[in-house]
ROVEXDREN-856724 format. One record per residue (C-alpha): residue in one letter; residue number from 1; y, x, z. Coordinates in pm, 1 decimal. Each point is the difference from the previous one (the first is absolute). Layout:
// residues N
+-----+-----+----------+----------+----------+
: res :   n :        Y :        X :        Z :
+-----+-----+----------+----------+----------+
:   A : NUM :        Y :        X :        Z :
...
+-----+-----+----------+----------+----------+
//
This chain:
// residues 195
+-----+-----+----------+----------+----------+
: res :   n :        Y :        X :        Z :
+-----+-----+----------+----------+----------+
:   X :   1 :   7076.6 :  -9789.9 :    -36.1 :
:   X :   2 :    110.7 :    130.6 :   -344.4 :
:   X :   3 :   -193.4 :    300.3 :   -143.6 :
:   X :   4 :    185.2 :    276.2 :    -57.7 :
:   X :   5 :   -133.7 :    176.2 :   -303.9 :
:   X :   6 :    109.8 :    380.8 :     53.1 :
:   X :   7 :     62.3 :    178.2 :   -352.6 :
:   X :   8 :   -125.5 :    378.6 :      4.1 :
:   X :   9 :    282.0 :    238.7 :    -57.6 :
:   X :  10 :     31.6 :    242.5 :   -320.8 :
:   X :  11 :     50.3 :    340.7 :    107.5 :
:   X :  12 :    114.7 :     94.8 :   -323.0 :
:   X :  13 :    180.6 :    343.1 :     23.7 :
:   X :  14 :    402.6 :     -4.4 :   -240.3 :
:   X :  15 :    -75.7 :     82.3 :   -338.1 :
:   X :  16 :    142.5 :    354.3 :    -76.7 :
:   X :  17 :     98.0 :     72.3 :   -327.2 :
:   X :  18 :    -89.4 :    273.1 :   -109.5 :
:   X :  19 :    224.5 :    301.0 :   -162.3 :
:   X :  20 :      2.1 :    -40.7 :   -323.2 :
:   X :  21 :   -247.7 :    194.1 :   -184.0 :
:   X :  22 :    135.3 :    266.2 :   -254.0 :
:   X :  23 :   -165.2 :     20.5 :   -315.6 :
:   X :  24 :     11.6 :    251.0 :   -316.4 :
:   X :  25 :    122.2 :    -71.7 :   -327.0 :
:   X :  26 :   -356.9 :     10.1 :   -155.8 :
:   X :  27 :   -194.4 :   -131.7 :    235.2 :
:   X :  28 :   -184.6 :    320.5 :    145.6 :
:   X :  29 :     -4.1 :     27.7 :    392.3 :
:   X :  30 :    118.3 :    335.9 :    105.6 :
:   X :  31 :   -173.9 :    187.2 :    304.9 :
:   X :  32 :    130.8 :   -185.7 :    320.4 :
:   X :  33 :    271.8 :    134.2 :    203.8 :
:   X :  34 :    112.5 :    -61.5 :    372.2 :
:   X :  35 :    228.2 :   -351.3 :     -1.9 :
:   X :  36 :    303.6 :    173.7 :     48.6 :
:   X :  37 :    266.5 :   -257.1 :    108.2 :
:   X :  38 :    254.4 :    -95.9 :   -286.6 :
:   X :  39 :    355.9 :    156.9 :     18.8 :
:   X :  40 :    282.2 :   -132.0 :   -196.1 :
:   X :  41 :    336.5 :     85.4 :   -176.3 :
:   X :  42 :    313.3 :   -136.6 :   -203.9 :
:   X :  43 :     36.9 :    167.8 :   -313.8 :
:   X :  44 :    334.0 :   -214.2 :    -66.7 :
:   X :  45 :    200.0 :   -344.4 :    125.2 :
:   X :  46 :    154.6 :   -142.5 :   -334.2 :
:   X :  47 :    319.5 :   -208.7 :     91.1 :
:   X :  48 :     66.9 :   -312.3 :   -259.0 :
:   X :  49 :    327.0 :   -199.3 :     73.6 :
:   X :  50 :     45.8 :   -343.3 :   -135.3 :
:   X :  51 :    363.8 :   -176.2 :     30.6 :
:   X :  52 :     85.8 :   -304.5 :    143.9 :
:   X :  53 :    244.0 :   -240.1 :     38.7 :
:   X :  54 :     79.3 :    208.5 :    394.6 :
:   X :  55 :   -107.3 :    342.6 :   -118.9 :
:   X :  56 :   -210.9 :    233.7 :    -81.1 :
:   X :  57 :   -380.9 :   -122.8 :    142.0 :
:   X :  58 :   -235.7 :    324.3 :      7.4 :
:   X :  59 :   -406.9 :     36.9 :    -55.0 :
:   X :  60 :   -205.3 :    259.0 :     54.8 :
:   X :  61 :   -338.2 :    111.3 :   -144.6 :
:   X :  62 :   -203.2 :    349.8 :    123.1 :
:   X :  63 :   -233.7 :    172.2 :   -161.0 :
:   X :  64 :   -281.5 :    144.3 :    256.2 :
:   X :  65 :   -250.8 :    231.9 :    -18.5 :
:   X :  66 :   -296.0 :     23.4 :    269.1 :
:   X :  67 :   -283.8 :    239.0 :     34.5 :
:   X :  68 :   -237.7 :    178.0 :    259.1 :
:   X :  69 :     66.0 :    384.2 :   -166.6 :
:   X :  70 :   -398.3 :     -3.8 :    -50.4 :
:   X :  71 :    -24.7 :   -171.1 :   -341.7 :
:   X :  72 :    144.0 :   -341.8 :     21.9 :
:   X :  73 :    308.8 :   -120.5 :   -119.3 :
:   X :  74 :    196.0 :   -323.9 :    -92.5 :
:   X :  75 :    328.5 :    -88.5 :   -115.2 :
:   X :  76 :    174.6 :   -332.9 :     43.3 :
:   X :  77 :    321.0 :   -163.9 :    -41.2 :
:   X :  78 :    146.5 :   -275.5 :    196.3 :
:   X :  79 :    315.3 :   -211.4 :    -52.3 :
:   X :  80 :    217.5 :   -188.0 :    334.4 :
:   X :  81 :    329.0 :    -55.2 :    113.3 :
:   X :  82 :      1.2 :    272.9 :    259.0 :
:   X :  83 :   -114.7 :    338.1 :    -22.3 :
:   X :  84 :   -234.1 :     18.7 :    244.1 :
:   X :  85 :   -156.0 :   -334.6 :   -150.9 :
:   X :  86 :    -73.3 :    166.4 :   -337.3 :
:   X :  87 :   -167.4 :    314.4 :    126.4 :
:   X :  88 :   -241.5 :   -213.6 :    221.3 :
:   X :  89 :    -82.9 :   -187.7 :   -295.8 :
:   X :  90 :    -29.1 :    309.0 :   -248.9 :
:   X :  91 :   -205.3 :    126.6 :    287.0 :
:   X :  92 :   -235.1 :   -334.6 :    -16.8 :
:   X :  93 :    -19.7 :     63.5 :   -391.7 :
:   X :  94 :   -121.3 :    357.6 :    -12.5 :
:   X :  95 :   -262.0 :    -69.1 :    252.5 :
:   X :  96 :   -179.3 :   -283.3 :   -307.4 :
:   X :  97 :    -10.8 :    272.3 :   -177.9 :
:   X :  98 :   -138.3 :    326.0 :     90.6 :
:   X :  99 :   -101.4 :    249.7 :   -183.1 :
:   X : 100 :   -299.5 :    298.9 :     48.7 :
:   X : 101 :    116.8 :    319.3 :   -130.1 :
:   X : 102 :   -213.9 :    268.3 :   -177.3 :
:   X : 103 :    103.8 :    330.6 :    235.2 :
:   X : 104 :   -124.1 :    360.7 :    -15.2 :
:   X : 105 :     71.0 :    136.7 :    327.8 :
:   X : 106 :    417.4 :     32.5 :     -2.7 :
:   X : 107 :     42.9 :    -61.6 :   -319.9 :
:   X : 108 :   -124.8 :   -221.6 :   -312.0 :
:   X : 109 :   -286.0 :     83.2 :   -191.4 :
:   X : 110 :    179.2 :     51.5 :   -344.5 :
:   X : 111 :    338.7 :      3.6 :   -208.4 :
:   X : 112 :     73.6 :   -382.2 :    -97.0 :
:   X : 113 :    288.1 :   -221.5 :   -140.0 :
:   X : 114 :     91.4 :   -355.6 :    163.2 :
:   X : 115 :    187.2 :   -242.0 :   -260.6 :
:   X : 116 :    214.5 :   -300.1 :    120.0 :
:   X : 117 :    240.2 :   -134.9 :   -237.4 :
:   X : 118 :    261.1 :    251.7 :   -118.8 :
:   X : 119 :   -120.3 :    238.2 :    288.2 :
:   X : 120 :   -254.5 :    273.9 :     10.7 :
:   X : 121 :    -92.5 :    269.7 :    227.2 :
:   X : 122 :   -240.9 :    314.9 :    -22.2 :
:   X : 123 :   -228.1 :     93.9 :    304.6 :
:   X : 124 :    -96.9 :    324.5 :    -47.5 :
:   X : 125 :   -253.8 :    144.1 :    313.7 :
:   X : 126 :    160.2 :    269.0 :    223.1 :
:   X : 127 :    -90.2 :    297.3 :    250.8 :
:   X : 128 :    -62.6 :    -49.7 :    367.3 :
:   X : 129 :    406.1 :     66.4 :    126.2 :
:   X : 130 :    207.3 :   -117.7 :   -294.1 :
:   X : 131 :     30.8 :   -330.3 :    186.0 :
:   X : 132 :     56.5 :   -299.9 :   -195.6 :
:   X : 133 :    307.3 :     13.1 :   -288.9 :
:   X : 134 :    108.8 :   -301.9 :    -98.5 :
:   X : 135 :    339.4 :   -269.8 :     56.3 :
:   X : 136 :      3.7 :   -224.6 :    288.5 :
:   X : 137 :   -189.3 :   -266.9 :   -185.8 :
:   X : 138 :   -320.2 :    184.0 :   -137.1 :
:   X : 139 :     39.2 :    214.0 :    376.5 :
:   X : 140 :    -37.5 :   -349.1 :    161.9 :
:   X : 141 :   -367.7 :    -75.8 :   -185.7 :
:   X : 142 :   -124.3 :    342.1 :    -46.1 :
:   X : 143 :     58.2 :     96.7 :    405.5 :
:   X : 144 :   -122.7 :   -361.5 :    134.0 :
:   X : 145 :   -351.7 :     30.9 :   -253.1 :
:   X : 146 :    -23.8 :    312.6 :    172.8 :
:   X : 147 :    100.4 :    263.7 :   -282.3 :
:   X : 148 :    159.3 :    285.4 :    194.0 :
:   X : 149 :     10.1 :    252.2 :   -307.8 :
:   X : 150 :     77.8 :    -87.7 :   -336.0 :
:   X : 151 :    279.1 :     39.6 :   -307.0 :
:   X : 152 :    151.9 :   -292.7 :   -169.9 :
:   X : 153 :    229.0 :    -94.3 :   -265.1 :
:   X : 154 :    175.1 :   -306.6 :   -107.7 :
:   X : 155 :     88.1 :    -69.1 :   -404.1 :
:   X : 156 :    202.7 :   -319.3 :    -69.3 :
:   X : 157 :    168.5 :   -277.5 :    254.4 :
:   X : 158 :     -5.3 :    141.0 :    353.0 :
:   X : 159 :     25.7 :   -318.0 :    122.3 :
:   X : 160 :   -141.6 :    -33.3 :    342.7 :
:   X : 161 :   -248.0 :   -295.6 :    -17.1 :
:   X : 162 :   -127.7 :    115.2 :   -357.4 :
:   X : 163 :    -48.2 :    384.1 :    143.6 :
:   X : 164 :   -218.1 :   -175.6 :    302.9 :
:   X : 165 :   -217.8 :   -175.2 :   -225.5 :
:   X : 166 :    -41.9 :    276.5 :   -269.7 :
:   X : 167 :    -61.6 :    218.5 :    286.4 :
:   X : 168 :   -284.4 :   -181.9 :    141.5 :
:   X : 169 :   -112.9 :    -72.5 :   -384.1 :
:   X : 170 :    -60.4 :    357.3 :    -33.4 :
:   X : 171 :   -197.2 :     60.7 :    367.9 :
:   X : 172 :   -206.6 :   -324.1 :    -83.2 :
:   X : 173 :   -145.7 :    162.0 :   -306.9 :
:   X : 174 :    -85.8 :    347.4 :    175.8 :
:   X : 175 :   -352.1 :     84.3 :    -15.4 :
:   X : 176 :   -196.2 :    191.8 :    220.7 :
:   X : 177 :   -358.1 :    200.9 :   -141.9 :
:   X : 178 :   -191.2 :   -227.5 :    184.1 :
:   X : 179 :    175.7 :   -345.3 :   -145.0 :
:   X : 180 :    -51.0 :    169.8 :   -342.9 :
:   X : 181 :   -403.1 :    109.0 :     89.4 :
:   X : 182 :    -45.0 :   -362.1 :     67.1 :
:   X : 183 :    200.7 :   -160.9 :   -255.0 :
:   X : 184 :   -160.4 :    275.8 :   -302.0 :
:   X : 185 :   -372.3 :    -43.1 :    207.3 :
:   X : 186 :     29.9 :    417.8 :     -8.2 :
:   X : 187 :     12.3 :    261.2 :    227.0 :
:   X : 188 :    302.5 :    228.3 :    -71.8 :
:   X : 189 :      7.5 :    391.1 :     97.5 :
:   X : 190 :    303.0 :    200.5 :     86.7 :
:   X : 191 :    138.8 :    177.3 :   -270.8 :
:   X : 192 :    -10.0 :    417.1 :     32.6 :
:   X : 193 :    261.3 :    181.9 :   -199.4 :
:   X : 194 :    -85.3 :    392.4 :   -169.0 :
:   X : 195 :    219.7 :    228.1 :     49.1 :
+-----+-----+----------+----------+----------+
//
């Protein structure tokens, strides 16, 4: 009789991977929130048309924004055939790159300009109830990082994509008193003004 040589089975458990992990634009971890589960939106489908020898042949690219409204946003864009194609893949893109943002309760911690290109936009910090004022673009990343009450203007192109990106430009240099303590190695106290 032929041995039978009996190999011992892995019990391996699937690999999950693992969401991925946002990160802040200099490095600092902020204080860890609940993992809030990632909602997403289309800012805007852009239709190109080539023509061919039967027709007209259209493409479509999306540009997507995700967050979880508690300080982590993302913005992607993603190119296909078919609509629904290029929003799952601007959806894939945003999530490689998300973004921890600097928040003070509803609002941001202080005024700051984002740049992109020809574009630029103000974010000035607002009182609880003004809600947030800004076009459909900048509405898209300020409400999915979580901002629920801020002001905002926009100088130069109002382009779509470059109003995104200076939008999130601007939140990713926000900086919180406790980001600055760390970064200055001081401790920083309130300011009171006389009357």
């Amino acid at each position: 009789m032929a041995e039978e040589t009996i190999k011992p089975e892995k019990n391996k458990a699937p690999e999950s991977r693992a969401a991925p992990k946002a990160r802040t634009s200099n490095g600092l971890k902020l204080a860890d929130q609940e993992e809030k589960p990632l909602e997403d939106t289309v800012v805007k489908v852009f239709r190109c048309s080539k023509v061919v020898k039967g027709g007209r042949r259209f493409s479509f690219a999306a540009l997507v924004v995700i967050g979880d409204r508690a300080g982590t946003v993302g913005i992607g864009y993603g190119k296909a055939n078919e609509v629904p194609m290029a929003v799952e893949k601007g959806v894939k893109d945003a999530k490689k790159s998300l973004h921890k943002i600097a928040l003070v309760g509803r609002t941001i911690p202080h005024r700051i300009d984002g740049k992109y290109r020809a574009t630029k936009i103000v974010l000035v910090p607002a009182s609880p109830g003004t809600g947030v004022i800004a076009g459909s673009s900048a509405r898209a990343v300020l409400e999915y990082a979580g901002v629920q009450d801020v002001l905002t203007k926009v100088y130069g192109s109002t382009s779509a994509k470059n109003v995104v990106k200076a939008t999130l430009d601007g939140l990713l240099r926000l900086r919180n008193k406790e980001m600055v303590e760390s970064l200055r190695g001081v401790s920083i106290k309130a300011l009171t003004v006389a009357n």
